[in-house]
C-alpha positions in Angstrom: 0.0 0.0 0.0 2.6 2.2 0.9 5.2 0.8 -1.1 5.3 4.0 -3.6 5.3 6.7 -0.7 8.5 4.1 0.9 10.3 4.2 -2.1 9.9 8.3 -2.2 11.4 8.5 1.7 14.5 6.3 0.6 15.3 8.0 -2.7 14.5 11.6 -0.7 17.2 10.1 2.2 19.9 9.0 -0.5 19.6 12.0 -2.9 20.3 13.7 0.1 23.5 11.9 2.1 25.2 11.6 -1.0 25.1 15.1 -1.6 26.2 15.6 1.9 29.1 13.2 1.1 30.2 14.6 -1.6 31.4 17.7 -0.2 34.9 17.4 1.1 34.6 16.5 4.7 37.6 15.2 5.6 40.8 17.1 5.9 44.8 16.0 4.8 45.3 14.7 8.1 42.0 13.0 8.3 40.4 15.6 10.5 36.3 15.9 10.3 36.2 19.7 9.5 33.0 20.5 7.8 31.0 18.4 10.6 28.5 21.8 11.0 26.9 21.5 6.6 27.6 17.1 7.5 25.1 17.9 10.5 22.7 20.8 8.9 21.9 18.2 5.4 21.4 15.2 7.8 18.9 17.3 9.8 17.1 18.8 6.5 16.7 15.2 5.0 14.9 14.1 7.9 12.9 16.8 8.3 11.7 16.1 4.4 11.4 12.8 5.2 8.9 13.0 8.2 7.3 15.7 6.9 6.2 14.1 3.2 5.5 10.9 5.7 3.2 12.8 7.3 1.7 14.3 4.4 1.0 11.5 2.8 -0.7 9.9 5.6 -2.8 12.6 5.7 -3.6 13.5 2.3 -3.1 10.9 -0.7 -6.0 8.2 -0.7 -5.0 4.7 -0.4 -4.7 2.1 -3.6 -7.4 0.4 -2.7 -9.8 4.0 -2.9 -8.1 5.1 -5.9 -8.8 1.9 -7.8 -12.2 1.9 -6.6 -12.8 5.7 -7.8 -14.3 6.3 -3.9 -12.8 8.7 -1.5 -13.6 9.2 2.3 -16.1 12.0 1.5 -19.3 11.4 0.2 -18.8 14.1 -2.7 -17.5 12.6 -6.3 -14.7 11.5 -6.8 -11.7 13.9 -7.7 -8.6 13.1 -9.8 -5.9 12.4 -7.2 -4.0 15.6 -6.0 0.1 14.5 -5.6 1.6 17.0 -2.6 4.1 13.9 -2.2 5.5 14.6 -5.5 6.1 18.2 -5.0 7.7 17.8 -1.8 9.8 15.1 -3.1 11.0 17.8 -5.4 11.4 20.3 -3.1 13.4 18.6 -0.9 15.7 17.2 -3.9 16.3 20.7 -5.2 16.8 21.9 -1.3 19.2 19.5 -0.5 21.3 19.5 -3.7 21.8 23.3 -3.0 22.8 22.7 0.3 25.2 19.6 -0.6 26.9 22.1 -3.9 27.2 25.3 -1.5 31.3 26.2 -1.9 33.0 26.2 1.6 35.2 28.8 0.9 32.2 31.4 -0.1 34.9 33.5 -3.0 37.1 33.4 -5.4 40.7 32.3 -4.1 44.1 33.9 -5.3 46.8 31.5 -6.6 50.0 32.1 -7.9 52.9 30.1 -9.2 56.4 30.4 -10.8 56.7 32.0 -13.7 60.1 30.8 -15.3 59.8 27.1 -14.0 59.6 24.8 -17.3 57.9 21.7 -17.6 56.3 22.3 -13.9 54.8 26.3 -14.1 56.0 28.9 -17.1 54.1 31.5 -19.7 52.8 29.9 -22.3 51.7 31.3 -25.4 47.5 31.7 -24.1 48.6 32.1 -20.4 50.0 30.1 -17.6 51.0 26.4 -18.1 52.8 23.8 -17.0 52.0 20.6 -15.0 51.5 22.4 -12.1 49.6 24.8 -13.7 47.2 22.0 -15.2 46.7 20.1 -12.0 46.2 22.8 -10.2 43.1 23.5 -12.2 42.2 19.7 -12.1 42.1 19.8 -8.2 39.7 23.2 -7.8 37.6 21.7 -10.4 37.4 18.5 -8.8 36.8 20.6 -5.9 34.8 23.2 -6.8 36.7 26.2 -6.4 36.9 29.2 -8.5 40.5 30.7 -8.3 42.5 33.6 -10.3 45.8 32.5 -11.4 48.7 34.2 -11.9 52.3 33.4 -12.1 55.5 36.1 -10.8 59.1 35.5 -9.4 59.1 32.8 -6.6 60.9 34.8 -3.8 57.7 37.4 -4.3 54.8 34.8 -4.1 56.1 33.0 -1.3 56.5 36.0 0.4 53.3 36.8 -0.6 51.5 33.7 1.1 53.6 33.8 4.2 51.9 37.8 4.4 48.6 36.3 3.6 48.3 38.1 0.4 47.3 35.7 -1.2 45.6 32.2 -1.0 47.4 29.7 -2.3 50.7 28.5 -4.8 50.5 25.8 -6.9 54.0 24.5 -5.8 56.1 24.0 -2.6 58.7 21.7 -1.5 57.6 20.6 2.1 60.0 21.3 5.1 59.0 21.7 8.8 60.7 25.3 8.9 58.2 26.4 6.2 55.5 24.1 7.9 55.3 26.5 10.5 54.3 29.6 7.9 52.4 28.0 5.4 49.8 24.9 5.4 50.7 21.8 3.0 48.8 19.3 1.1 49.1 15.8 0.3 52.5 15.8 -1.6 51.6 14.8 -5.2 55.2 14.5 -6.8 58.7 14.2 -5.1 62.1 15.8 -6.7 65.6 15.4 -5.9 68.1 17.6 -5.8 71.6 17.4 -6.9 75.1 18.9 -7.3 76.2 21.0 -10.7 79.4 22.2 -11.9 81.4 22.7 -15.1 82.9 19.8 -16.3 86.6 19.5 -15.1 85.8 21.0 -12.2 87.6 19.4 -8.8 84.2 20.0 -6.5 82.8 16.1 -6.7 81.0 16.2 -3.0 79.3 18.1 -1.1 82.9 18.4 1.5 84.4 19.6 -1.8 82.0 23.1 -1.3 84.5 24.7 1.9 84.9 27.7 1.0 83.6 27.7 -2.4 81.0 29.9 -3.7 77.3 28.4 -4.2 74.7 29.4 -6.7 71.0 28.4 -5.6 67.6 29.7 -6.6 66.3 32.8 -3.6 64.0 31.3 -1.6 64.3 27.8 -2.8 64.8 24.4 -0.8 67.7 24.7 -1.6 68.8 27.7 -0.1 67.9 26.9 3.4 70.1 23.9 3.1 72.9 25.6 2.0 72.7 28.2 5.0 72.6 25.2 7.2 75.9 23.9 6.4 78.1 23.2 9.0 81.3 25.2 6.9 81.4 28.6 5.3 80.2 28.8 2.2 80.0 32.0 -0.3 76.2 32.3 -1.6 75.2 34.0 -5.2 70.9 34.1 -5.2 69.4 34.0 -8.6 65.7 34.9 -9.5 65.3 31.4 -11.2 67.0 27.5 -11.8 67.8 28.9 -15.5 69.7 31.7 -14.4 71.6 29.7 -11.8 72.8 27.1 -14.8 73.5 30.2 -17.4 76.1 31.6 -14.6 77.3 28.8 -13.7 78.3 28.1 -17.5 79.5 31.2 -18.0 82.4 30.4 -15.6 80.3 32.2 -12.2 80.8 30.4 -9.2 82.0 26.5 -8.2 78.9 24.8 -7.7 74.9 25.1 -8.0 72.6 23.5 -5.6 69.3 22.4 -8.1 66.2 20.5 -8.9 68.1 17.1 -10.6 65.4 16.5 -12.7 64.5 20.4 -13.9 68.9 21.0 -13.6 68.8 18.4 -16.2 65.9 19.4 -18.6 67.3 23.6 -18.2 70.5 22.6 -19.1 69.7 20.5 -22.7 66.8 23.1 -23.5 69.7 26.1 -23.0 72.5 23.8 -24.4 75.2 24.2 -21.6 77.2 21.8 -22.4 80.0 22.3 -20.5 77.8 21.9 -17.1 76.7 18.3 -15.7 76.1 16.9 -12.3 78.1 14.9 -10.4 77.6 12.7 -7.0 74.3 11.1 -5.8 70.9 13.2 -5.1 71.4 14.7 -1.9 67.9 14.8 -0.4 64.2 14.5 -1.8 61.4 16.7 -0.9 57.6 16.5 -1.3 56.0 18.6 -3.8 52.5 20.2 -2.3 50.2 23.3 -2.7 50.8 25.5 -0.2 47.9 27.5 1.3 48.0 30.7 4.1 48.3 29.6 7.6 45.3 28.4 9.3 43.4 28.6 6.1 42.2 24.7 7.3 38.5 24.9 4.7 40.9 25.5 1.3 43.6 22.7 2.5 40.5 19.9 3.3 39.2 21.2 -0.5 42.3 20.7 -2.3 43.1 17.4 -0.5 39.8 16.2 -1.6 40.5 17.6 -5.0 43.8 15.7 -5.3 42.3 12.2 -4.1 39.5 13.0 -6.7 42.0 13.6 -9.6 44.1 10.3 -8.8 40.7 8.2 -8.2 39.7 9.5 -11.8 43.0 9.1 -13.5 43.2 12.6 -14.4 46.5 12.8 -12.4 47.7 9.7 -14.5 46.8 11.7 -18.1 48.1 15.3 -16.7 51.6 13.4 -16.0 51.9 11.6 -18.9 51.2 14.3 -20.9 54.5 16.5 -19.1 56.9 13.7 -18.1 56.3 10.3 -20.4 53.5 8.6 -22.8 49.6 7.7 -22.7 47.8 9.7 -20.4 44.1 8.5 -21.0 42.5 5.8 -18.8 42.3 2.6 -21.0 38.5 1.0 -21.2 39.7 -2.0 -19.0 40.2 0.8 -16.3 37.3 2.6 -16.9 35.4 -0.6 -16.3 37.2 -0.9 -13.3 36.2 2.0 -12.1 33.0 1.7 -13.4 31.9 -1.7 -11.9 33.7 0.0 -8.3 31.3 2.6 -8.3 28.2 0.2 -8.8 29.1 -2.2 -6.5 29.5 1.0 -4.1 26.0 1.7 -5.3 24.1 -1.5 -5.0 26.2 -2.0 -1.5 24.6 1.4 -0.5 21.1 0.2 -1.4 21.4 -3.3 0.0 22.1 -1.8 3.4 20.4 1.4 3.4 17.6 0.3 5.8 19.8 -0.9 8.0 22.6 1.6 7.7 19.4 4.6 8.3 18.6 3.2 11.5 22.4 3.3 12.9 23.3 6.3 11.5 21.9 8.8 14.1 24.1 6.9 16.5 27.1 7.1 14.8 26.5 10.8 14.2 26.4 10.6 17.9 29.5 8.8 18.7 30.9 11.2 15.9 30.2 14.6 17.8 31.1 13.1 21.2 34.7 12.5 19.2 34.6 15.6 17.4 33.7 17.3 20.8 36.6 16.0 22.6 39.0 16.6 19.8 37.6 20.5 20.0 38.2 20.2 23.9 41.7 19.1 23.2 42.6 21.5 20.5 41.5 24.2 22.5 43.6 23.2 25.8 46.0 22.2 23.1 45.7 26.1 22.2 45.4 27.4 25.1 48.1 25.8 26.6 50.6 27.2 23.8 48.6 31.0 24.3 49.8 30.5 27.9 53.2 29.5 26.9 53.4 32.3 24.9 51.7 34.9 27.2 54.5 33.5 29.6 57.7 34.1 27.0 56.2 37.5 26.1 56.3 38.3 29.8 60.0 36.6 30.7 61.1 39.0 27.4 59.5 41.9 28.8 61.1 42.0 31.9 65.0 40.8 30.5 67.5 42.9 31.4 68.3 43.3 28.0 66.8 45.6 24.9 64.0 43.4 22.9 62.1 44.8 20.1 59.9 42.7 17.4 58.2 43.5 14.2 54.9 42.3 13.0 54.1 41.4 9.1 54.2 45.4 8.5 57.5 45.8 9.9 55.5 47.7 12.2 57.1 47.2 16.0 55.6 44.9 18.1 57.1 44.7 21.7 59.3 47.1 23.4 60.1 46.1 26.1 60.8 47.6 29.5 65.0 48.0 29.3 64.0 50.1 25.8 61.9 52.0 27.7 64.8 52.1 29.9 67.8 53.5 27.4 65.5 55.3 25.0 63.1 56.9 26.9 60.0 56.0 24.3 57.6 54.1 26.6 55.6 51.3 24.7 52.5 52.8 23.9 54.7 55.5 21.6 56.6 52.6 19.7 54.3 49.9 19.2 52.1 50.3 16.4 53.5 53.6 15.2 55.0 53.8 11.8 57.2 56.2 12.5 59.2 54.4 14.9 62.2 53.6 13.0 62.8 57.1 11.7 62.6 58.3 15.6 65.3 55.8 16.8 67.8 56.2 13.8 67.1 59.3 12.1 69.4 59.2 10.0 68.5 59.4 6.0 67.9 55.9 4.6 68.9 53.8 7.7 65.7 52.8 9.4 64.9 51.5 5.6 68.1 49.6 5.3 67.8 47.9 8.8 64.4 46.7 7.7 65.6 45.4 4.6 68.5 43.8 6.0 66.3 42.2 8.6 64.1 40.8 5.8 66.9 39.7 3.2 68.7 37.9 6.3 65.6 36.1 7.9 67.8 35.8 11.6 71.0 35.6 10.0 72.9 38.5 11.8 74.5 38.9 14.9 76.0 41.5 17.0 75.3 44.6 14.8 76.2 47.6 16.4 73.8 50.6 15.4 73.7 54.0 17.0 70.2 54.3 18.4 68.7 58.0 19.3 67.1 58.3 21.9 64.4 60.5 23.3 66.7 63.1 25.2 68.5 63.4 21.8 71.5 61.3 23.3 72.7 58.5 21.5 73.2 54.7 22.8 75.7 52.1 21.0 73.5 49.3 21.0 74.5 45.3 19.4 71.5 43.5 17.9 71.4 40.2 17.7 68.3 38.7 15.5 66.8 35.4 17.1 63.4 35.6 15.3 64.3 31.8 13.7 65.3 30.6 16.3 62.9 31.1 18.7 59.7 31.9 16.5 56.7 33.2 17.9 53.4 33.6 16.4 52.4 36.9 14.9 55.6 38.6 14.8 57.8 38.5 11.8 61.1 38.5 14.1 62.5 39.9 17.3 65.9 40.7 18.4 67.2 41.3 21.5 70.3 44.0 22.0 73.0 45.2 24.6 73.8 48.6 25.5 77.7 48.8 24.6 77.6 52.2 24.7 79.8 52.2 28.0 81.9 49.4 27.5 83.0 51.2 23.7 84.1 53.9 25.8 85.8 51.9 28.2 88.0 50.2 25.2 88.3 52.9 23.8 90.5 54.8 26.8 91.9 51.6 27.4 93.7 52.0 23.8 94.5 55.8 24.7 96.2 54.4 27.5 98.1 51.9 25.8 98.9 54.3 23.0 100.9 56.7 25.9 102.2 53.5 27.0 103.6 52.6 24.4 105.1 56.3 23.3 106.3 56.1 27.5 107.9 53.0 26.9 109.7 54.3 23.1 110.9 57.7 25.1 112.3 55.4 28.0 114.5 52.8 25.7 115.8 56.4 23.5 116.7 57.6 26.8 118.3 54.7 27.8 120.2 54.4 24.4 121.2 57.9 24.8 122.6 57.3 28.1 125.1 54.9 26.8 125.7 56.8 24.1 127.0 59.1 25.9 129.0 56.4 28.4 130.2 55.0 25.0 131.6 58.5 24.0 133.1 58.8 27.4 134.7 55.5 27.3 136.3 56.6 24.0 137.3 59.6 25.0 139.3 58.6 27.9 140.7 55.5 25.7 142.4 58.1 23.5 143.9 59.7 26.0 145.1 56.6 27.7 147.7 54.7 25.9 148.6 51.0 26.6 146.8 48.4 27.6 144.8 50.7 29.3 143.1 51.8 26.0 142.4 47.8 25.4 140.8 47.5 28.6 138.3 51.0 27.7 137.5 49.5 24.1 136.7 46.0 25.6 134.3 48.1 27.9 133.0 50.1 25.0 132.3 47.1 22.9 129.8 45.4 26.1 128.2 49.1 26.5 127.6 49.3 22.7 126.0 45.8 22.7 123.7 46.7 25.5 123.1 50.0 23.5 122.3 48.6 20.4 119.5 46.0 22.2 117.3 49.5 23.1 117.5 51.1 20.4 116.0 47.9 18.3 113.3 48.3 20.9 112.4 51.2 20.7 112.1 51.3 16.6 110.0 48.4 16.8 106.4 48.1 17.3 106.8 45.1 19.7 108.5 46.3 23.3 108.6 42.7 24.2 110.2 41.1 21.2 113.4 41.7 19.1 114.6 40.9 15.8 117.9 39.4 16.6 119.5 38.7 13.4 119.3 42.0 12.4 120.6 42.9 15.6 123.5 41.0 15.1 124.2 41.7 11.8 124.7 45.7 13.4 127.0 44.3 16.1 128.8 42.1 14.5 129.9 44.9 12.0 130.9 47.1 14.4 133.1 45.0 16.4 135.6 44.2 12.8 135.1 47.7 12.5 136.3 48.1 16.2 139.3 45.2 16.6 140.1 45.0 12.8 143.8 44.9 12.0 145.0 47.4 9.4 145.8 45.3 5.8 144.2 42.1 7.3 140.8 41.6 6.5 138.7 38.9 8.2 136.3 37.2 6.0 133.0 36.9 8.1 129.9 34.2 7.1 126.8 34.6 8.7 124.2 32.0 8.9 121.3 33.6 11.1 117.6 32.6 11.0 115.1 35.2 11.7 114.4 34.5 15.2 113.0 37.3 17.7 114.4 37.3 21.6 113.4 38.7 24.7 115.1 41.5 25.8 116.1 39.1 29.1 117.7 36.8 26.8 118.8 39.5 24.1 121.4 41.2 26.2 123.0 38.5 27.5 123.3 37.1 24.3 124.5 40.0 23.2 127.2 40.3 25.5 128.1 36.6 25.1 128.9 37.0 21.0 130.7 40.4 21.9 132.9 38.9 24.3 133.7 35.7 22.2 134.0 37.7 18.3 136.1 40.6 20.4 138.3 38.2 22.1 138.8 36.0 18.3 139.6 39.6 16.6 142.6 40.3 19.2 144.0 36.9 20.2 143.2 34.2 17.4 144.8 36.0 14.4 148.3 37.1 15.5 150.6 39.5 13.1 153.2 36.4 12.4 150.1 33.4 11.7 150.3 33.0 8.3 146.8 32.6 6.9 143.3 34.3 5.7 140.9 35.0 8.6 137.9 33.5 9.1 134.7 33.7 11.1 131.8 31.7 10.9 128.2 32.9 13.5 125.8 30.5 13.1 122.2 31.2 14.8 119.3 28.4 14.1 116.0 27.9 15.5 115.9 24.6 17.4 113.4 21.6 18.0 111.1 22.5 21.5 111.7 26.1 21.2 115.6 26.1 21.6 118.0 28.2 20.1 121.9 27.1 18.9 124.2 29.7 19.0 128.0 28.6 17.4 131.2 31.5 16.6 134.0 29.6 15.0 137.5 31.1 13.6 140.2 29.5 11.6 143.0 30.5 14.3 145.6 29.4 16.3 143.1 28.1 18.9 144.9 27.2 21.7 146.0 23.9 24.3 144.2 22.8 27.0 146.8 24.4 29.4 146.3 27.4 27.3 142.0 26.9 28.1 142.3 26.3 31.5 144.3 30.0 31.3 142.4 31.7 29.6 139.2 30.3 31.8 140.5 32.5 34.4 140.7 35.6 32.3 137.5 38.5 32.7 136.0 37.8 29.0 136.2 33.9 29.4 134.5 34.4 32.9 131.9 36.8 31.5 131.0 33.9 28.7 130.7 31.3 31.1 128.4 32.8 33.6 126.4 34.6 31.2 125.7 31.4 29.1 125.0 29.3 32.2 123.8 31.6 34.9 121.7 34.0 32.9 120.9 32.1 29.4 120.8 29.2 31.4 122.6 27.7 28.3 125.5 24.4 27.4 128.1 25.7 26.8 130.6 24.1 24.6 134.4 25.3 23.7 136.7 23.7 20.9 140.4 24.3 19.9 141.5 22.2 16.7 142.6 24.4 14.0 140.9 27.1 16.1 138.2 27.9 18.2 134.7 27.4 17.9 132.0 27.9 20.6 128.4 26.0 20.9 125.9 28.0 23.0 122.2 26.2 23.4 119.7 28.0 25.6 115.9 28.6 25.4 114.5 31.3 23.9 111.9 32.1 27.1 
């Protein structure tokens, strides 16, 4: 009786849930987000439902009266009205509407790269590539309506981190840019690798030390390279075409690129001379990116994706850029076909069933849903406390902190600026002019703002002079931790030290040590000149003395001079500390066969001196040690009736473990070991022995075989 009026109520119910299911309810992550229009069509279905139920209860006569031509009243009998039919209509049309309604209620914005062949370039009627094309697959799929546009890639993605706009059609996935942008299901993976000329020694990755990188601004690419853990030299280009054309062109060592689109530039340009070399270093995800947060436009293009692949569209759109076919053949089409019918029949087969169990999983569902909600938001709340409790802990550091929202409009100010400057918060945050107040100088607020952006975090203990509201000025040194330590709503925040004193500080410290040093320069000249003048004295009364007397005055003069000789190398030099002792001896050495020369003999000196630099402790008694020794060789080893040419050999080398070897040899008449243990008592033998061993702390050596030759060792601290 009622099987026609049954059959209405199941086909009103189905019309309806499918339409409901075919909206895209479930998010990338499998996330229920559109629960609310799931909730609202199961509700308006039921209402249809019970309503036309009771309608035609009410209204429509039964078979049995309509075949009969008799009704309940009395009056004739009219043709049979149909409300049933109209509401079935109704509620069709009411429910479709509902079920086709576009979550995301406008037209989105989408850009992509414009210089990016196969995956996103201009073509000749517009935008294209397979990016491009399954871009527009996906929002069709989904049904989205979109404006697309293409530009430089550094500009778009900065434009979606701002929010400017709603989506790109590309993005290789990291969890660094996870925490700007929202990701899709990836739908194509890329590996990168290494390209250089060919000849070129870089093979590796450990082979880049030093060397300077080419990479794409912005790309994956880049933020590995500015990760390495060794110094690398970076050239950003606008595109992955640009970076092969320089690097052909003999520009740079290396570029970091796409292995598959390094490849492809490379033959399309015909750079022959560039190849890759080593295995792909990493692979990333490719995804659409979408604006933070933006959770309705994610769930729609994940649904649009799983659509495309379910279809094979994504199978045609990738054979048709990277390889051959592209069309579903008819034995998958009547796969797909007999799928979707069994789906179909299993739907009706269990309907009844399914109906009555439905409310209760809707049920279940919420409570889920419910919790989840109760979660996210302690989740949320949780992290709003954690921040709350950072923003507090960097308000009241005893250190300057500043941050910058989207705008490069300040953000926080904390209380030590309030502190040094004397802008309070309420005068900096917000106000556009802030910059301009705190370095009014011509173009530099704009160029710290730029620097800022171009770095993302990258700089550290810059010193800029910051005015402040008394007109003073504060050296302050920024440090940029915005990566580091990212926090949500500003674009970065930096925290800085007032150096202002401790600049001054160093600064009289190097006054000081500049009079130092010109005290310490006046102190050796005056010391010099203080022999200098002994030395003339010394002279003087030698020439006026006769005999051995004058010996005796020159042997004194030759000491003083060697003592002289060490200030005045100290005082020339830069180093008060250090001397250069070869020159030094070079000096001394020349004026003693000046001094103790013969007349017609000449003594044929060899030096063999390493540059080594003493301490003045060990200088002068050095000094005095070759004086005595060279002196005493000029008047005793090379008497008027030895028959011979004179020779003398200095030798100073640099030792192992910081020693030094001192040796003076001559070709003389040496002397016997009665003769040594004579001349041990003498004053210039004594002088060499205790200034080598007491002072020098040195081994001393002497030899006499076919002349003399001495062997000093000693340390040089």
């Amino acid at each position: 009786m009622y099987t026609g009026r049954l059959f209405c109520v199941i086909y009103i119910r189905l019309v309806a849930l499918l339409s409901t299911l075919r909206a895209p309810v479930v998010s990338g992550r499998g996330n229920l987000i559109q629960y609310p229009v799931f909730t609202c069509n199961l509700l308006l279905f039921e209402i249809a439902t019970s309503a036309y139920g009771l309608l035609a209860m009410t209204f429509l006569p039964d078979r049995q009266q309509l075949y009969s031509g008799k009704t309940m009243n009395t009056e004739k009998a009219q043709p049979p009205r149909r409300p049933g039919l109209a509401l079935f209509a109704a509620a069709m049309v009411f429910t479709l509407w509902f079920g086709q309604t576009d979550a995301h209620g406008r037209a989105i914005v989408v850009r992509g790269e414009r210089n990016d062949p196969p995956y996103e370039f201009e073509g000749e009627h517009g935008p294209d590539g397979f990016n491009v094309e399954l871009f527009r697959a996906v929002a069709k799929a989904a049904g989205l309506e979109y404006e697309l546009r293409l530009g430089a890639w550094d500009k778009i993605r900065l434009e979606l981190e701002n929010g400017r706009i709603d989506a790109l059609t590309c993005m290789s996935y990291s969890a660094k840019r996870n925490q700007n942008v929202e990701f899709t299901s990836p739908y194509n993976i890329i590996t990168h690798s290494l390209f250089v000329r060919r000849g070129s020694p870089v093979q590796t990755l450990a082979d880049l030390r030093g060397r300077e990188i080419i990479v794409q601004h912005g790309d994956i690419m880049h933020d590995f390279v500015r990760n390495f853990g060794f110094v690398v030299r970076i050239v950003p280009v606008a595109s992955q075409r640009e970076a092969l054309t320089l690097l052909a062109s003999g520009r740079g060592d290396a570029a970091l690129l796409s292995k598959f689109l390094g490849i492809y530039n490379a033959q399309r340009l015909q750079l022959e001379n560039v190849t890759t070399v080593g295995d792909p270093m990493m692979s990333n995800d490719l995804c659409f990116a979408v604006r933070k947060g933006d959770t309705r436009l994610l769930a729609s293009l994940n649904e649009g994706l799983k659509t495309v692949h379910e279809t094979g569209e994504y199978l045609r759109i990738y054979n048709k850029w990277f390889g051959r076919g592209g069309d579903l053949s008819s034995d998958d089409f009547a796969r797909y076909a007999a799928y979707a019918g069994g789906i179909a029949f299993f739907v009706l087969l269990l309907f009844f069933t399914w109906s009555w169990s439905l409310k209760s999983q809707v049920r279940q569902k919420t409570l889920e849903l419910e919790r989840e909600l109760q979660e996210r938001r302690k989740a949320e709340q949780e992290l709003r406390a954690s921040e709350e409790r950072l923003r507090g802990i960097v308000q009241n550091m005893p250190v300057l902190m500043d941050a910058f929202d989207t705008n490069w409009a300040i953000a926080a100010w904390n209380s030590e600026c309030e502190r040094v400057t004397g802008y309070t918060a309420d005068e900096m945050v917000g106000n556009p002019d802030a910059m301009r107040l705190l370095y009014p100088e011509p173009g530099l607020a704009e160029e710290i703002i730029e620097e800022a952006s171009r770095l993302s975090g990258g700089f550290r203990n810059r010193r800029l002079p910051m005015r402040c509201k008394d007109g003073g000025e504060r050296l302050i040194e920024w440090s940029d931790i915005g990566s580091e330590f990212p926090i949500s709503g500003w674009t970065t925040w930096g925290v800085g030290v007032d150096v202002t004193e401790r600049v001054r500080a160093e600064e009289l410290m190097r006054q000081s040590l500049a009079e130092k040093e010109v005290l310490l320069k006046e102190i050796h000249h005056r010391v010099k000149n203080n022999l200098q003048i002994i030395l003339s004295l010394l002279n003087l009364q030698a020439r006026r003395s006769g005999g051995p007397e004058a010996s005796v005055f020159r042997d004194i003069q030759s000491r003083v001079m060697a003592m002289a000789l060490i200030h005045e190398k100290l005082y020339r030099s830069a180093d008060f500390i250090h001397i250069d002792y070869a020159g030094y001896l070079r000096t001394l050495i020349s004026d003693l066969i000046h001094s103790y020369s013969s007349p017609g003999r000449r003594v044929d000196v060899r030096l063999d001196i390493d540059p080594i630099e003493l301490t003045i402790d060990r200088a002068i008694p050095c000094g005095l040690v070759v004086t005595e020794i060279v002196s005493n060789a000029l008047k005793h080893a090379f008497p008027p009736e030895w028959e011979g040419a004179p020779k003398l050999e200095i030798t100073l080398k640099a030792e192992d473990e910081g020693a030094v070897r001192l040796e003076i040899a001559d070709n003389g008449i040496g002397f016997s070991s009665g003769a040594r243990e004579g001349a041990s008592g003498s004053l210039g033998m004594l002088l060499i022995e205790k200034l080598a061993e007491g002072q020098l702390e040195a081994e001393l050596s002497v030899e006499s075989n076919g002349g003399t030759r001495y062997r000093i060792v000693f340390k040089r601290k």
